[in-house]
DSSP file (Angstrom, degrees, kcal/mol; ACC not computed):
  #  RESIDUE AA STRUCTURE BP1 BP2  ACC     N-H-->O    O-->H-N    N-H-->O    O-->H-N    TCO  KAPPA ALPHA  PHI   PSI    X-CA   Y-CA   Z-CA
    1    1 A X              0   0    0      0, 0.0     2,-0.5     0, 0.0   125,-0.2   0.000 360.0 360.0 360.0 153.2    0.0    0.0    0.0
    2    2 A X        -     0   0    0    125,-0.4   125,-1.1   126,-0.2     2,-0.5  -0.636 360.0-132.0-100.1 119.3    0.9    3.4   -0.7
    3    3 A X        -     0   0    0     -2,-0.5   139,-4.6   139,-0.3     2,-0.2  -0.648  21.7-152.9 -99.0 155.3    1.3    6.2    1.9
    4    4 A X  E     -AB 124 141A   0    120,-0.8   120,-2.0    -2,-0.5     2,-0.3  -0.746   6.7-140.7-115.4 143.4   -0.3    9.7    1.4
    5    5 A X  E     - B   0 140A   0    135,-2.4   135,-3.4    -2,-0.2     2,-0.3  -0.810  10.6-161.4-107.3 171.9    0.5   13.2    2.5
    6    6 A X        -     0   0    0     -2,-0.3   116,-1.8   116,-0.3     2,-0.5  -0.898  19.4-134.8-147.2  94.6   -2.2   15.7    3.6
    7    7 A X  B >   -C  121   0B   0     -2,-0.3     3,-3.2   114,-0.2     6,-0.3  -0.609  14.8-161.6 -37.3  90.1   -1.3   19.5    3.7
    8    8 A X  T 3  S+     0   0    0    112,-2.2   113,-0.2    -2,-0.5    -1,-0.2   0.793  95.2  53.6 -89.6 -29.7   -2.9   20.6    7.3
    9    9 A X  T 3  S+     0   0    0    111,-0.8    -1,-0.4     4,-0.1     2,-0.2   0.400  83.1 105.3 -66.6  -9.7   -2.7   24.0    5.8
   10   10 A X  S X  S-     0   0    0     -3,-3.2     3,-3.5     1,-0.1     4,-0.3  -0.481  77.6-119.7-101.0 140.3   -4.8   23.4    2.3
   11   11 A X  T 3> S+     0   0    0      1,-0.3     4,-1.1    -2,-0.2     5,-0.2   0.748 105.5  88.8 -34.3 -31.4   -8.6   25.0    2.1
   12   12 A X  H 3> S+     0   0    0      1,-0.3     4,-1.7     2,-0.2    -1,-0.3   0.884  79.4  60.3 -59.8 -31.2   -9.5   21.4    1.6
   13   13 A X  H X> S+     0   0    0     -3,-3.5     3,-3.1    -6,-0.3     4,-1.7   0.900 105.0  41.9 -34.0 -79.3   -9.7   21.3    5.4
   14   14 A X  H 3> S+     0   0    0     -4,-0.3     4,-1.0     1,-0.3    -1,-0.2   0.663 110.6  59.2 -68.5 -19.3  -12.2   23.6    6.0
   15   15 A X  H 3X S+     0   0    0     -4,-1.1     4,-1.7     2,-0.1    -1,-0.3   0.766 100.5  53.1 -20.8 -44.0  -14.1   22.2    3.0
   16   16 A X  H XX S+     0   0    0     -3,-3.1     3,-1.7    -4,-1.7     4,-1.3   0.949 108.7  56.7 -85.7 -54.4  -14.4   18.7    4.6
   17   17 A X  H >< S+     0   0    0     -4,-1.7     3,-2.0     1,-0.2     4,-0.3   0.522 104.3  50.3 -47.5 -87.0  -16.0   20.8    8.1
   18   18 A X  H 3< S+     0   0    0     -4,-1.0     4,-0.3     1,-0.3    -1,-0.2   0.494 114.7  44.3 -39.0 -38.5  -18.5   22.1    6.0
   19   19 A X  H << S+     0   0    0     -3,-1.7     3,-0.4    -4,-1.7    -1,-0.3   0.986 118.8  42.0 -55.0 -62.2  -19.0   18.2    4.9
   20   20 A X  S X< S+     0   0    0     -3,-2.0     3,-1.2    -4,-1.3    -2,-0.2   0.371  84.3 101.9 -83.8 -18.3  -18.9   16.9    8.4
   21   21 A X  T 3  S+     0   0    0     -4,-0.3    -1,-0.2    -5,-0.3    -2,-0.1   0.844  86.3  45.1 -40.7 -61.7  -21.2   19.9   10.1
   22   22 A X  T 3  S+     0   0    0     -3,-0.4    -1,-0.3    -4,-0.3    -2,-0.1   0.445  77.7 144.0 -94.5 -10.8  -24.5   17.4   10.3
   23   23 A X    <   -     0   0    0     -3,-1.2    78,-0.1     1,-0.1    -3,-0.1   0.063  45.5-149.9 -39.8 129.5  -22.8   14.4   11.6
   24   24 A X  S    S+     0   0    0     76,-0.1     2,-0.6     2,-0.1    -1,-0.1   0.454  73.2  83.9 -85.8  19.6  -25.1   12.6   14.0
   25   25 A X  S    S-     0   0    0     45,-0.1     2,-0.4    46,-0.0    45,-0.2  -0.883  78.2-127.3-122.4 129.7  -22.1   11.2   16.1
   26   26 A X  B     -D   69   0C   0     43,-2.4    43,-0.9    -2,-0.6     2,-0.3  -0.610  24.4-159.6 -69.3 120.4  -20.1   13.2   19.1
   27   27 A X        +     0   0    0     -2,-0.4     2,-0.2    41,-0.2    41,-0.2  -0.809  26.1 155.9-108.2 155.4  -16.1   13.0   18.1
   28   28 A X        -     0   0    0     39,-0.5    39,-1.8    -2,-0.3     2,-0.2  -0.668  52.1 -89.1-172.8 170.5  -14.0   13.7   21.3
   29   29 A X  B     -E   66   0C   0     37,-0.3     2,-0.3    -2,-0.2    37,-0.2  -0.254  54.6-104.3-123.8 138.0  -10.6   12.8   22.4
   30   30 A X        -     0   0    0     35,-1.4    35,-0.3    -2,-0.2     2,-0.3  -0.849  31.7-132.6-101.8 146.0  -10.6    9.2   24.2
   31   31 A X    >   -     0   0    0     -2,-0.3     3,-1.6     1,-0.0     2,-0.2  -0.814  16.0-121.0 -94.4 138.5  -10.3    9.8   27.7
   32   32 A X  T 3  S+     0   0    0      1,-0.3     4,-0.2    -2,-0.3    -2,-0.0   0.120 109.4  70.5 -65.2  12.2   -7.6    7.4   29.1
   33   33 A X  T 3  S+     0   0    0     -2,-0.2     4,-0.3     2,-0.1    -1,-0.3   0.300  99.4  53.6 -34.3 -35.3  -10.0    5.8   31.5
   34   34 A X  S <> S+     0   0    0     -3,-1.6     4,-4.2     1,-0.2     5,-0.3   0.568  72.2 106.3-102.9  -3.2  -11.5    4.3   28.3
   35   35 A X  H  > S+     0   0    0      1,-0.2     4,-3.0     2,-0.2     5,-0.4   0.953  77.3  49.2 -49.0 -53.4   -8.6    2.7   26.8
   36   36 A X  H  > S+     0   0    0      1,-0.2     4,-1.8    -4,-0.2     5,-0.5   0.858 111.7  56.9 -50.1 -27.1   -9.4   -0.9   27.5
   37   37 A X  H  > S+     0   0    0     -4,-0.3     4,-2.0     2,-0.2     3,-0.5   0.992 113.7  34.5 -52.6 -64.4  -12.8   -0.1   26.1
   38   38 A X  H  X S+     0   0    0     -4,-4.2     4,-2.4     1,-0.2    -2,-0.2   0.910 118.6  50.5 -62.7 -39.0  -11.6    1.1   22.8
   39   39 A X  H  X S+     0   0    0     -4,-3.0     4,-1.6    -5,-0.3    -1,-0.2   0.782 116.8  39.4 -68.3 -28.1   -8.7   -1.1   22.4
   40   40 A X  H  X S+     0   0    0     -4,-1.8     4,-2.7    -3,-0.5     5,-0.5   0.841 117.7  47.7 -87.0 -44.4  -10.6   -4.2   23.1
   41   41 A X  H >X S+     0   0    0     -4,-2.0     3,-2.1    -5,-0.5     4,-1.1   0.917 117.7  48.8 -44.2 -50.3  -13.9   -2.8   21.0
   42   42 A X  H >X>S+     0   0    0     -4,-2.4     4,-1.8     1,-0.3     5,-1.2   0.882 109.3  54.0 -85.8 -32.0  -10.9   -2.1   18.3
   43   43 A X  H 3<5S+     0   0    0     -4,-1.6    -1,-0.3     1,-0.2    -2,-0.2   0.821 115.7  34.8 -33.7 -49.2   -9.6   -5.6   18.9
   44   44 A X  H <<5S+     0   0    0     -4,-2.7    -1,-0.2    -3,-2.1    -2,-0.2   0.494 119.9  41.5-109.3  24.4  -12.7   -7.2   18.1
   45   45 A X  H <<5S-     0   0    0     -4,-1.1    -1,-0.2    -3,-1.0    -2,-0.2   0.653 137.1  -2.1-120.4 -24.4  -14.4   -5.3   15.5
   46   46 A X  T  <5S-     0   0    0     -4,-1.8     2,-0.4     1,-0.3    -3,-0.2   0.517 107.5 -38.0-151.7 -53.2  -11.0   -4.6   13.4
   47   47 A X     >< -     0   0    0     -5,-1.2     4,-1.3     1,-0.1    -1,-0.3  -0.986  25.0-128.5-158.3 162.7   -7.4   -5.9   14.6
   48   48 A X  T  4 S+     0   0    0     -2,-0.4     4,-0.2     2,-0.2    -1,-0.1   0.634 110.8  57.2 -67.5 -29.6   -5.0   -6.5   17.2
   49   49 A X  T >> S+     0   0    0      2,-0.2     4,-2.4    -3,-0.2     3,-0.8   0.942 115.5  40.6 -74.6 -33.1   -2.3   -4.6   15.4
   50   50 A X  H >> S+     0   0    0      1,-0.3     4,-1.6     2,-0.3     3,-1.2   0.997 108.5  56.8 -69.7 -77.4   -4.6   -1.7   15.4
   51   51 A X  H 3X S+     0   0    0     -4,-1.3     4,-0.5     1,-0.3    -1,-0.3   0.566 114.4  41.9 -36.8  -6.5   -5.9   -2.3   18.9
   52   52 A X  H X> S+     0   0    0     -2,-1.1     4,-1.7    -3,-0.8     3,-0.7   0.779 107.8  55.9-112.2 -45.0   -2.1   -2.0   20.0
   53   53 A X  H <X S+     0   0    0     -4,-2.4     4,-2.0    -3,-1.2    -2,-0.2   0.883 110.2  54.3 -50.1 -35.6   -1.5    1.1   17.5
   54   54 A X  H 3X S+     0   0    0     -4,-1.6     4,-0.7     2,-0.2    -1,-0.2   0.788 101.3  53.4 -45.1 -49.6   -4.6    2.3   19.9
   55   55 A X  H XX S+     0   0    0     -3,-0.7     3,-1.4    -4,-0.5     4,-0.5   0.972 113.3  46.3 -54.2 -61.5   -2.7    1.6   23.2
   56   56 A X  H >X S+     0   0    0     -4,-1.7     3,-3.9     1,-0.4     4,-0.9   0.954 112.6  45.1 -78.4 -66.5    0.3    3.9   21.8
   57   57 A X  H 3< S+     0   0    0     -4,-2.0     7,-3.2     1,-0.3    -1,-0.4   0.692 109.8  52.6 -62.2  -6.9   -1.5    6.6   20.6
   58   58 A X  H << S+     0   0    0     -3,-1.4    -1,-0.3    -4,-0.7    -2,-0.2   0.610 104.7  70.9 -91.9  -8.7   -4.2    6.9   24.3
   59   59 A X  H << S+     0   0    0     -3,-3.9    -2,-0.2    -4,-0.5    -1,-0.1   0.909  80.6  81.9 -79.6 -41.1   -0.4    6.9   25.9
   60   60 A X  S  < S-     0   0    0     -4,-0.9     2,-0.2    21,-0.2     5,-0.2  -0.208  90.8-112.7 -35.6 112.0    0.4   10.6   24.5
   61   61 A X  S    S+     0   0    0      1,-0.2     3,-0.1    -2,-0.1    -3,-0.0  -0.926 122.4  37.2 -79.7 155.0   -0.9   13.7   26.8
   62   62 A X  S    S-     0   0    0     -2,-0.2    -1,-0.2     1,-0.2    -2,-0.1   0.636 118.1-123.0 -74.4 128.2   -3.2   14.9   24.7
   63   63 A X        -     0   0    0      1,-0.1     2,-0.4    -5,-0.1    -5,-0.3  -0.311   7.6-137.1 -44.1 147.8   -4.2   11.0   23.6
   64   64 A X  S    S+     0   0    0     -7,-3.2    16,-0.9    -8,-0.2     2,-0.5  -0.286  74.1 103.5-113.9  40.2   -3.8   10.8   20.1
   65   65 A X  E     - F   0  79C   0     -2,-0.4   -35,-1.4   -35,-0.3     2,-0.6  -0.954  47.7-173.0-127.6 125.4   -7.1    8.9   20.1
   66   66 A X  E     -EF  29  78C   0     12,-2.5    12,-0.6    -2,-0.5     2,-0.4  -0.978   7.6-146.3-132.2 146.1  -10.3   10.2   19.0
   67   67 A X  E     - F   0  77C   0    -39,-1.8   -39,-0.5    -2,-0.6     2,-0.4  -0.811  13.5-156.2 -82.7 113.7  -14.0    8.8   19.2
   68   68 A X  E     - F   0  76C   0      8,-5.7     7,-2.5    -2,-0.4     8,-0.5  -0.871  30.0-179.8 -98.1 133.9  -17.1    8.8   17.4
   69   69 A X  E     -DF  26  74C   0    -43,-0.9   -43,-2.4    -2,-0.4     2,-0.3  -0.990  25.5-161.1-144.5 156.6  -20.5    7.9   19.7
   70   70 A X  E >  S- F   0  73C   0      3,-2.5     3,-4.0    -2,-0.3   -45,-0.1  -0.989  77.6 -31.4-140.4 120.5  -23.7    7.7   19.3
   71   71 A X  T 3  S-     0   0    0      1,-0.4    -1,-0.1    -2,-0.3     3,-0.1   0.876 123.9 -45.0  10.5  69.7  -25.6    7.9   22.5
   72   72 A X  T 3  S+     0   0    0      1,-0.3    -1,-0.4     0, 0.0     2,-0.1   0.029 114.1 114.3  91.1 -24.7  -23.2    6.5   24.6
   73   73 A X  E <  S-F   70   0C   0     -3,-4.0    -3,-2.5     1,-0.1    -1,-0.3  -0.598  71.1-117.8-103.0 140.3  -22.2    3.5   22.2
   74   74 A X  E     +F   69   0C   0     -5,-0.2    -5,-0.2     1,-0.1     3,-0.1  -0.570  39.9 170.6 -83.7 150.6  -18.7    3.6   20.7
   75   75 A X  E     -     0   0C   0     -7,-2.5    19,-1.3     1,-0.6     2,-0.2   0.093  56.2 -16.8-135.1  16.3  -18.9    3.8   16.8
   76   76 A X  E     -FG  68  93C   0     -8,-0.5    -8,-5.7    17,-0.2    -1,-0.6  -0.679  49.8-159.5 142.1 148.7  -15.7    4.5   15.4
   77   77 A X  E     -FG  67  92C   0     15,-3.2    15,-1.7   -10,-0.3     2,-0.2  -0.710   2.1-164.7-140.4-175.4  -12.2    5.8   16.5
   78   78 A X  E     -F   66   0C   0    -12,-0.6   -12,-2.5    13,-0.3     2,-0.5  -0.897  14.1-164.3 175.6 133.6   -9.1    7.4   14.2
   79   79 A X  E     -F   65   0C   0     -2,-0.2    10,-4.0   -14,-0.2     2,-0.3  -0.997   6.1-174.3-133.0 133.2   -5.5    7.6   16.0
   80   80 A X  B     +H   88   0D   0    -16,-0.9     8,-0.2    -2,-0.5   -16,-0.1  -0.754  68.0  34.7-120.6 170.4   -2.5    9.8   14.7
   81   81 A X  S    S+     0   0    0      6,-2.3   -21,-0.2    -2,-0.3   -17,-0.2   0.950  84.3 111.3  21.8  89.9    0.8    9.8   16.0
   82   82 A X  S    S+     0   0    0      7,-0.2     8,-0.1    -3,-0.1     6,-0.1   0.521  83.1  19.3-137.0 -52.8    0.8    6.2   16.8
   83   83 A X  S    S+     0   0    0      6,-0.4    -3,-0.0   -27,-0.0     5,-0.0   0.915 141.9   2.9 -64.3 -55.7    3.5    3.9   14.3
   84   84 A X  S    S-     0   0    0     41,-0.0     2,-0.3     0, 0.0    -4,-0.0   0.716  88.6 -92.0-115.0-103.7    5.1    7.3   13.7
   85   85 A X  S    S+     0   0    0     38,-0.1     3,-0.1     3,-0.0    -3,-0.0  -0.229 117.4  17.7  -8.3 137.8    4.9   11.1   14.6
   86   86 A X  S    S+     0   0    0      1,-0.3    37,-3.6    -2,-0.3     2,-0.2   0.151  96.8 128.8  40.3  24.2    3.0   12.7   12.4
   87   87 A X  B     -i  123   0E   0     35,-0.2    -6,-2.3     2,-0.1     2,-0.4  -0.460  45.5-148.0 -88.7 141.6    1.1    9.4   11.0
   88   88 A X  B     -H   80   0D   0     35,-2.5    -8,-0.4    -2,-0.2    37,-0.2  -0.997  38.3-171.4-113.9 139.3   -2.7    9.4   11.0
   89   89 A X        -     0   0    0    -10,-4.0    -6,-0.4    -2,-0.4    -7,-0.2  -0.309  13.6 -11.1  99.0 157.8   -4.3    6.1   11.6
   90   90 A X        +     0   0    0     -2,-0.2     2,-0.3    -8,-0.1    -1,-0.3   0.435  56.5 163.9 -92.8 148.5   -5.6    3.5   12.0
   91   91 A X        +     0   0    0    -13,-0.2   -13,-0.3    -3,-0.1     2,-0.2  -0.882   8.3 173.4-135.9 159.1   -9.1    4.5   11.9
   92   92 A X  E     -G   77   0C   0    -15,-1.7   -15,-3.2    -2,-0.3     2,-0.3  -0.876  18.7-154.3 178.7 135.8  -12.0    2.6   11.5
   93   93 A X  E     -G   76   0C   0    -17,-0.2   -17,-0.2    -2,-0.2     5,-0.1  -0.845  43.5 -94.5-123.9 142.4  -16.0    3.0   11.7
   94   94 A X    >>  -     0   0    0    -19,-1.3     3,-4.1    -2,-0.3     4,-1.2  -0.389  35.0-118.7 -79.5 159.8  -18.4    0.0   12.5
   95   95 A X  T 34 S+     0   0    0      1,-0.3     3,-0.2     2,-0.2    -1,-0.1   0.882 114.8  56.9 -62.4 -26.0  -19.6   -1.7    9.5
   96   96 A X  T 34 S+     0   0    0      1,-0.2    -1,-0.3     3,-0.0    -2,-0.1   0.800 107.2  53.5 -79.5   2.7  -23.2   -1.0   10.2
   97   97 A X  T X4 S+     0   0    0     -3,-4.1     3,-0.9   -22,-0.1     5,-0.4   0.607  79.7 125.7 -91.2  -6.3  -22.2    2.9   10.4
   98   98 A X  T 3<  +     0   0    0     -4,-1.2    -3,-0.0     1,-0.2    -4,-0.0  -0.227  64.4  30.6 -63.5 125.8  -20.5    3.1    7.1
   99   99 A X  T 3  S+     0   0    0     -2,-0.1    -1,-0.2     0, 0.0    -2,-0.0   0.459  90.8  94.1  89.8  20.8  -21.7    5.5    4.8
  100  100 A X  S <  S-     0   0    0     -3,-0.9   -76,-0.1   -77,-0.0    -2,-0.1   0.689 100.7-101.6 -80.6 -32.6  -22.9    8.4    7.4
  101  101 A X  S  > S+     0   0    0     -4,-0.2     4,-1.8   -78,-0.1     5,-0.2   0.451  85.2 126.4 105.4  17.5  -19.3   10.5    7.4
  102  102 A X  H  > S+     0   0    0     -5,-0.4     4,-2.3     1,-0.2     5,-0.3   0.993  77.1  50.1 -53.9 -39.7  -18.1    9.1   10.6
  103  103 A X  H  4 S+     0   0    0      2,-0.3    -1,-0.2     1,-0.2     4,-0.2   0.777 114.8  38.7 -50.5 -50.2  -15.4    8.3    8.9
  104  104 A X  H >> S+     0   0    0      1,-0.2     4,-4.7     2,-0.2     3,-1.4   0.929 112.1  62.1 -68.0 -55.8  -14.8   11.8    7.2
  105  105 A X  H 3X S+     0   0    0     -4,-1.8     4,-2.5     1,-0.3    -2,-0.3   0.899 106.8  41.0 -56.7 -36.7  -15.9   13.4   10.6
  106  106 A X  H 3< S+     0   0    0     -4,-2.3     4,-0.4    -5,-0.2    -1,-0.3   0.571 110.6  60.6-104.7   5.8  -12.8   11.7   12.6
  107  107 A X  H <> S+     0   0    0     -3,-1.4     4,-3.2    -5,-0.3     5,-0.3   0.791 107.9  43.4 -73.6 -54.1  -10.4   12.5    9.7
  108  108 A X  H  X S+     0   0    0     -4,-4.7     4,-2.1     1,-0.2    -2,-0.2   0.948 117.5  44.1 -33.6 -58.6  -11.2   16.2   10.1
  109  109 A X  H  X S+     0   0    0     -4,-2.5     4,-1.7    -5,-0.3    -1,-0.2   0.776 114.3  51.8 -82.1 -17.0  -10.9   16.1   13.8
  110  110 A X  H  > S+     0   0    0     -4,-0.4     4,-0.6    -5,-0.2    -1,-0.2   0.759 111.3  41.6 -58.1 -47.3   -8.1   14.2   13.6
  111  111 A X  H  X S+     0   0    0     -4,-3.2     4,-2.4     2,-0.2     3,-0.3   0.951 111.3  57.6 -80.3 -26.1   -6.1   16.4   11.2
  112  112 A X  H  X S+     0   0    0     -4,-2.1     4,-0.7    -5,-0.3    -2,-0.2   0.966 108.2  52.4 -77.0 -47.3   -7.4   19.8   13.1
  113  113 A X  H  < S+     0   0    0     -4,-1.7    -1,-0.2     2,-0.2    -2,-0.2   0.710 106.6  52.2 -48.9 -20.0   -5.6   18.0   16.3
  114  114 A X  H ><>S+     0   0    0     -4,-0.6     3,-1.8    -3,-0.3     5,-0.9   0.980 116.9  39.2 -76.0 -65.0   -2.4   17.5   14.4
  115  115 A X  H 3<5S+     0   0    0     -4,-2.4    -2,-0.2     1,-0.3    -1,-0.2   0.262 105.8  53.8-103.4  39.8   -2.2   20.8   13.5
  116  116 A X  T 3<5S+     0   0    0     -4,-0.7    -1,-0.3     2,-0.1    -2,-0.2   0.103 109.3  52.6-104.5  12.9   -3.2   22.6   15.9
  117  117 A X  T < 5S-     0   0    0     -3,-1.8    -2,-0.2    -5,-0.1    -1,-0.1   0.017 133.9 -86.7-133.6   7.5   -0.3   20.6   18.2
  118  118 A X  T   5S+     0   0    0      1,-0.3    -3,-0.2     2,-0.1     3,-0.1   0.628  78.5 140.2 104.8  23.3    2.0   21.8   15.1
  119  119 A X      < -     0   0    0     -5,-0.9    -1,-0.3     1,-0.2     3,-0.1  -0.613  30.7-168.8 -81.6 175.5    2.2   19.8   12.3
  120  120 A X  S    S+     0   0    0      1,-0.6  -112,-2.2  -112,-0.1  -111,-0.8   0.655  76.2  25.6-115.0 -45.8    2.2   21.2    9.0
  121  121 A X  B     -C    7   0B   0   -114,-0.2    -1,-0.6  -113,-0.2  -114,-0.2  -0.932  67.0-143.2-126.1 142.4    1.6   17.9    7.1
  122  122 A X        -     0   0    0   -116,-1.8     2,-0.8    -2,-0.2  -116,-0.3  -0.619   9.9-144.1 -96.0 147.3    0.0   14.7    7.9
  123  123 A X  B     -i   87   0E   0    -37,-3.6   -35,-2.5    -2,-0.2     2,-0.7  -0.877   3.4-155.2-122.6 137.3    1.2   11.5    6.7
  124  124 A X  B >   -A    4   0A   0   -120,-2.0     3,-2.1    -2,-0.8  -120,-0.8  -0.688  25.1-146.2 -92.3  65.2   -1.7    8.6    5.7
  125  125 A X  T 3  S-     0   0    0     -2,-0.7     3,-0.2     1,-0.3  -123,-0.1   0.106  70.9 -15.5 -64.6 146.9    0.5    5.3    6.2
  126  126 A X  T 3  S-     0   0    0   -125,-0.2    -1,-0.3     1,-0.2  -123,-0.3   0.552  88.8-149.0  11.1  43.0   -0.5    2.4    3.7
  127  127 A X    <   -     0   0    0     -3,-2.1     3,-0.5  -125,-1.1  -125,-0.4  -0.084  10.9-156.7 -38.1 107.4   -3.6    4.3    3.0
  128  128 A X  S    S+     0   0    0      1,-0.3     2,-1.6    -3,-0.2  -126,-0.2   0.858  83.1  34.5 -51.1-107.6   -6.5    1.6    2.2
  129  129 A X    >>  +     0   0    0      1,-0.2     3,-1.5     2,-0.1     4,-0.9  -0.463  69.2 177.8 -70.1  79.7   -8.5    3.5    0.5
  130  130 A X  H 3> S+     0   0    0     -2,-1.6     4,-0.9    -3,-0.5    -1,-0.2   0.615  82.3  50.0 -29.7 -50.8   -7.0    6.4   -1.8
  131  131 A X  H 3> S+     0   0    0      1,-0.3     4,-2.3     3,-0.2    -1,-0.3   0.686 101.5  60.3 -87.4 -17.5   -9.6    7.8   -3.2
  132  132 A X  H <> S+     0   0    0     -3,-1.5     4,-2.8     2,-0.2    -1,-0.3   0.901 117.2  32.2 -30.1 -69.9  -11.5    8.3   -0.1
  133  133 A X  H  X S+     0   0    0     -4,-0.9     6,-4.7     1,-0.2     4,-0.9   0.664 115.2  65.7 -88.2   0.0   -8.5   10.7    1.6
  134  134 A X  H >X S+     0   0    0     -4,-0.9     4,-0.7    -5,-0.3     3,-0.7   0.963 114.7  22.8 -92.1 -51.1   -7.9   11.9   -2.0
  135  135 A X  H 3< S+     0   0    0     -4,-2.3    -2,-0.2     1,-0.2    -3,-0.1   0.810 125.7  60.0 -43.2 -30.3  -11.5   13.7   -2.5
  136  136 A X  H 3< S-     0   0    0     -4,-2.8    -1,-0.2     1,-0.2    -3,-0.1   0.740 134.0  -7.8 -89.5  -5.8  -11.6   13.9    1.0
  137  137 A X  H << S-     0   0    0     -4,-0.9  -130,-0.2    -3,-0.7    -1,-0.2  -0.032  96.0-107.9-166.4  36.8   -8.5   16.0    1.9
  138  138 A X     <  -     0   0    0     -4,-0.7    -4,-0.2     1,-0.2  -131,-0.2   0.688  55.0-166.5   7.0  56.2   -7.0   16.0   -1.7
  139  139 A X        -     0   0    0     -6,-4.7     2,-0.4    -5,-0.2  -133,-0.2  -0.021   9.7-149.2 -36.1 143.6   -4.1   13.5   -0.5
  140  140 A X  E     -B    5   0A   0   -135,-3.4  -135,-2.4    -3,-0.1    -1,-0.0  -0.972  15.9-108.8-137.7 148.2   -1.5   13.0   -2.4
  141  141 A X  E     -B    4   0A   0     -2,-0.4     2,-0.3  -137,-0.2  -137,-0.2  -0.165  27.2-130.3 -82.6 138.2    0.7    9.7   -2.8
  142  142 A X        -     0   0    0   -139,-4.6     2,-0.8     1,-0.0  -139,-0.3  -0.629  25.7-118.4 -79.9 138.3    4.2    9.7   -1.3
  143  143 A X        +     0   0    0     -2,-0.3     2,-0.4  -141,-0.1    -1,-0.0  -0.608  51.4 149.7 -84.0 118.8    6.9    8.4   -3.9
  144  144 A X        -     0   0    0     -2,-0.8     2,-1.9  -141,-0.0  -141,-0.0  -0.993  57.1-116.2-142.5 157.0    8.8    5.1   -2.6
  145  145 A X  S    S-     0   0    0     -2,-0.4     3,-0.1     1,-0.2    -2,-0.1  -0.563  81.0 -71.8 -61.0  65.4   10.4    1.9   -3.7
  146  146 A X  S    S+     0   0    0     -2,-1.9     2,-0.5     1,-0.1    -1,-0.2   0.847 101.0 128.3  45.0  42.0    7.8   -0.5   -2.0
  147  147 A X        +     0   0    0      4,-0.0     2,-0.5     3,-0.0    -1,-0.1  -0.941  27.8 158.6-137.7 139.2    8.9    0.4    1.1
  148  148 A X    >   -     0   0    0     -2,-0.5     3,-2.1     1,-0.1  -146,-0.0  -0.939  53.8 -98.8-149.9 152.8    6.9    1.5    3.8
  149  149 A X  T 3  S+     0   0    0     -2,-0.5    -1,-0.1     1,-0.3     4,-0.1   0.935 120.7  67.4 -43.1 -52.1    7.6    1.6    8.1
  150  150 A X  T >  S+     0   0    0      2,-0.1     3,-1.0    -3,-0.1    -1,-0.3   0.343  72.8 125.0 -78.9  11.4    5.5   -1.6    8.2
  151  151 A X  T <  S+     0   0    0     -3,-2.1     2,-0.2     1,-0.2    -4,-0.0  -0.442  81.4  13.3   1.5 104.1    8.3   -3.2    6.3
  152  152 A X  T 3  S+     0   0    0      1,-0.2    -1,-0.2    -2,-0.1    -2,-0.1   0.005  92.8 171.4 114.7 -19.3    9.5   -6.5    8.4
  153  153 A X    <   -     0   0    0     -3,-1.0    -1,-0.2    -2,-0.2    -3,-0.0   0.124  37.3-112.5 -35.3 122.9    5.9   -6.1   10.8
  154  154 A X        -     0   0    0      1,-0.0     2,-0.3     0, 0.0    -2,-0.0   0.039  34.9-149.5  -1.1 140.5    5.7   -9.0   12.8
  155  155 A X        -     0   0    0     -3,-0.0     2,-0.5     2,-0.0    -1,-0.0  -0.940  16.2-121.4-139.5 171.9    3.2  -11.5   12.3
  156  156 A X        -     0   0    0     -2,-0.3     2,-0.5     1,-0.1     0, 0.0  -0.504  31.9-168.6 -92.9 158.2    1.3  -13.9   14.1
  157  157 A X        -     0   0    0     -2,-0.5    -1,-0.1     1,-0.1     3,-0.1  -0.850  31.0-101.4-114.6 112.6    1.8  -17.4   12.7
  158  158 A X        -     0   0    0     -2,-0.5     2,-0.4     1,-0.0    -1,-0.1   0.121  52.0-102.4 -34.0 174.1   -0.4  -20.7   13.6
  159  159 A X    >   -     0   0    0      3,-0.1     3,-0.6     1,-0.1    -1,-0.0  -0.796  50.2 -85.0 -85.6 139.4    1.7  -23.0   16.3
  160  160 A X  T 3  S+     0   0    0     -2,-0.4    -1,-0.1     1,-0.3    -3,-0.0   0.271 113.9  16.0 -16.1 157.6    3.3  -25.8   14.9
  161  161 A X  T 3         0   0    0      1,-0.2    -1,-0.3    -3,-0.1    -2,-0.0   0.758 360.0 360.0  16.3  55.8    1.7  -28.9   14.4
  162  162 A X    <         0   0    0     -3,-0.6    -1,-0.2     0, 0.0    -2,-0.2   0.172 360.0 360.0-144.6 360.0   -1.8  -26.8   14.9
């Protein structure tokens, strides 16, 4: 996968609020009280390497973790600076919420948290879906050999005879 930059400085931002205004979901900052909630909810709804990218970023004062809910029930999260500094992701909306703009909505607040804590540019590490953060924040792909942080990533392997 191909990683993306995002110019925290480009119009497109304030575009995407104007998108995001009507969202029926509260985005906030995960309070560190809540990790094991989000990390296991991100566990069982999307990965364990994410649920662990989750851990790093709720470890950061301000947590680098933000929420979407919908009267009280978590509905999506979106984590920067979590692999890397100045990495945005992993983010992820439950499947039955997909296609409201949560998704858009915790990109927004997620990039307005970046740079308002100084970034200038965000970087979208092995961005699944391009065209998604390319309409949505007119990304643009970073040039590299096939070579990306998650390079060498671990993984888990069945047990032997199992």
């Amino acid at each position: 996968m191909t990683d993306l930059l995002v110019n925290l400085y480009s119009r497109r931002l304030g575009e995407l609020a104007a998108r995001v205004d009507d969202v029926e979901a509260s985005i906030r900052v995960a309070l560190p009280p809540e990790q094991h909630i989000v990390t296991d909810w991100v566990r069982t709804n999307f990965s364990a390497y994410w649920a662990s990218e989750v851990a790093v970023a709720m470890a950061h004062q301000p947590p680098g973790c933000l929420i979407a809910t919908i009267d009280g029930t978590l509905v999506g999260f979106a984590c920067y600076d979590a692999t890397a500094r100045g990495f945005f992701g992993p983010t992820g909306v439950h499947e039955a919420m997909r296609g409201k703009k949560l998704g858009l909505a915790l990109l927004y607040h997620s990039l307005i948290a970046m740079k308002a804590q100084g970034y200038a540019y965000a970087i979208i590490g092995s961005a699944g879906p391009m065209d998604f953060y390319t309409n949505a924040v007119g990304a643009v792909p970073i040039a590299a050999d096939k070579e990306d942080i998650y390079q060498g990533l671990l993984r888990i392997k069945p047990a032997a005879g199992g």
